[in-house]
C-alpha positions in Angstrom: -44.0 179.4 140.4 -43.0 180.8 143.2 -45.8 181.6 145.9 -44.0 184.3 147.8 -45.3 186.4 144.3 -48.7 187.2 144.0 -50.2 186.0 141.0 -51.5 188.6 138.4 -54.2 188.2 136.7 -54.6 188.7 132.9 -57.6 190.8 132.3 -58.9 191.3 128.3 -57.8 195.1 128.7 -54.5 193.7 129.7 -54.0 191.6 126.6 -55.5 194.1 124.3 -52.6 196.6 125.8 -50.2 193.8 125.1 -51.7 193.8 121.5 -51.5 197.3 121.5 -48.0 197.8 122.1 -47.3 194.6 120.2 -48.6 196.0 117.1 -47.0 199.5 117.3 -43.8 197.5 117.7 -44.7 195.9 114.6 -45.6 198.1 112.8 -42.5 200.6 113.9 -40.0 197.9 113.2 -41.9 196.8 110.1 -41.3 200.8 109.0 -38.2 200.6 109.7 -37.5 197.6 107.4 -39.4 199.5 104.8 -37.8 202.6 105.0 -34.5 200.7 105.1 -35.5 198.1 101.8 -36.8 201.3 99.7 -33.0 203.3 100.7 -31.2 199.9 99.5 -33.4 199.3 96.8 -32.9 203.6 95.4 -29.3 203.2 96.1 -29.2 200.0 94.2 -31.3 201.8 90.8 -29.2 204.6 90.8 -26.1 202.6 90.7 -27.7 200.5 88.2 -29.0 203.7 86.4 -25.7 205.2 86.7 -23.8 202.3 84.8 -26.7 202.3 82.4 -26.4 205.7 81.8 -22.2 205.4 81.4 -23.1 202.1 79.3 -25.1 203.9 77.0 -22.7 207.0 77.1 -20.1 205.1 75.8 -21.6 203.0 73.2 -23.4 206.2 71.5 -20.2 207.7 72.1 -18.3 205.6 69.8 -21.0 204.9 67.4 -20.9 208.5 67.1 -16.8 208.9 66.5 -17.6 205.4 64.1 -20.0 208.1 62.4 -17.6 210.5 61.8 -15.2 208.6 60.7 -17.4 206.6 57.7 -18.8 210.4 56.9 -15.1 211.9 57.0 -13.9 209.1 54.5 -17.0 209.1 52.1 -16.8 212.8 52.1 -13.3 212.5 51.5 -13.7 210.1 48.8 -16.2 212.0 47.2 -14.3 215.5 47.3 -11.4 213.5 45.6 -14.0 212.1 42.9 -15.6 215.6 42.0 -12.0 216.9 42.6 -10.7 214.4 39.7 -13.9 214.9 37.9 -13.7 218.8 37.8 -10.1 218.2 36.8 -11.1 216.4 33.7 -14.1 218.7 32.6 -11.4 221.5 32.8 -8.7 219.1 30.6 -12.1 218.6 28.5 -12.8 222.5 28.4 -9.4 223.5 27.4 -8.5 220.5 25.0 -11.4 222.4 23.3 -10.7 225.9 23.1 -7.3 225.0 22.5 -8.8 223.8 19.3 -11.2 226.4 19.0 -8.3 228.9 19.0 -5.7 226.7 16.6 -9.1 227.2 14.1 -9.4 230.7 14.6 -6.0 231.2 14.3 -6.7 229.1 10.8 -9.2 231.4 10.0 -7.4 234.9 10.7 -4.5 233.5 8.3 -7.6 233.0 5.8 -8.9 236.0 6.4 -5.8 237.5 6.3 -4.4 235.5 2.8 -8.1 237.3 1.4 -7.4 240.5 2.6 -4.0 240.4 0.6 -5.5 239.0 -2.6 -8.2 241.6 -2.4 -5.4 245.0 -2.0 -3.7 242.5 -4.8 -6.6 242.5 -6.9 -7.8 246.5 -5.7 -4.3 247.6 -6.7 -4.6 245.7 -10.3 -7.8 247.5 -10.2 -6.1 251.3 -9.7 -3.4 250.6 -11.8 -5.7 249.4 -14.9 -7.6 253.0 -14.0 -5.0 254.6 -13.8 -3.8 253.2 -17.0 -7.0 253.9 -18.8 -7.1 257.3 -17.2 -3.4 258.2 -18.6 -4.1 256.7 -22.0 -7.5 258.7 -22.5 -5.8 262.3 -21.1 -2.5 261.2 -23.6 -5.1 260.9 -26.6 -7.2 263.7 -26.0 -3.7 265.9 -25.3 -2.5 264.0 -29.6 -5.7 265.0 -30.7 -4.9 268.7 -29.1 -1.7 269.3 -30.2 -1.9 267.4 -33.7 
């Protein structure tokens, strides 16, 4: 050391100041490492949280359009089923009252044959009054006149 400099003396209140301003430097730069880990460390989760959240996007995304998809073609399949299936109860339906109608047809001839044979049978029936009528008035009129 040089001796042209007068020695200083280290007193306890001079360390303690040392300590002092030592541990405010600390703890500033310490706060400042904080501060500057917690900013890296919520940039870093929202980037992460970010591509989670575009990750997830997607994937429900097309799970959702895959979902659609399966539901348009079973629904699809199934409209053509009850499609085809209505299709054949109305070929069912009409196969029978086709034949429902080709019996009443049947039976209106019938009906009709019988209502012939009874004007047949109702006109025999005038015709034999008639007859009977004629000869009774023709006997009475001989037993008149005679």
């Amino acid at each position: 050391m040089d001796n042209n400099q007068p020695q200083k003396e280290l007193t306890l209140v001079d360390i303690a100041e040392l300590i002092r301003v030592s541990a405010d430097e600390t703890r500033n730069l310490l706060e400042a490492k904080i501060i500057s880990s917690v900013k890296a460390s919520e940039t870093a989760l929202e980037a992460k949280m970010i591509s989670s959240i575009k990750a997830s996007k997607t994937a429900l995304e097309a799970k959702m359009i895959s979902s659609i998809k399966a539901s348009e073609t079973a629904l699809g399949a199934k409209i053509d089923s009850s499609a085809a299936e209505l299709a054949a109860m109305t070929q069912n339906d009409l196969l029978r009252l086709e034949s429902k109608i080709t019996d009443l047809g049947t039976e209106i001839k019938e009906v009709n044959l019988n209502i012939e044979e009874i004007k047949a049978n109702l006109n025999k029936k005038v015709n034999v009054i008639d007859n009977n009528t004629l000869i009774y008035r023709v006997e009475k009129l001989e037993k008149k006149f005679a």
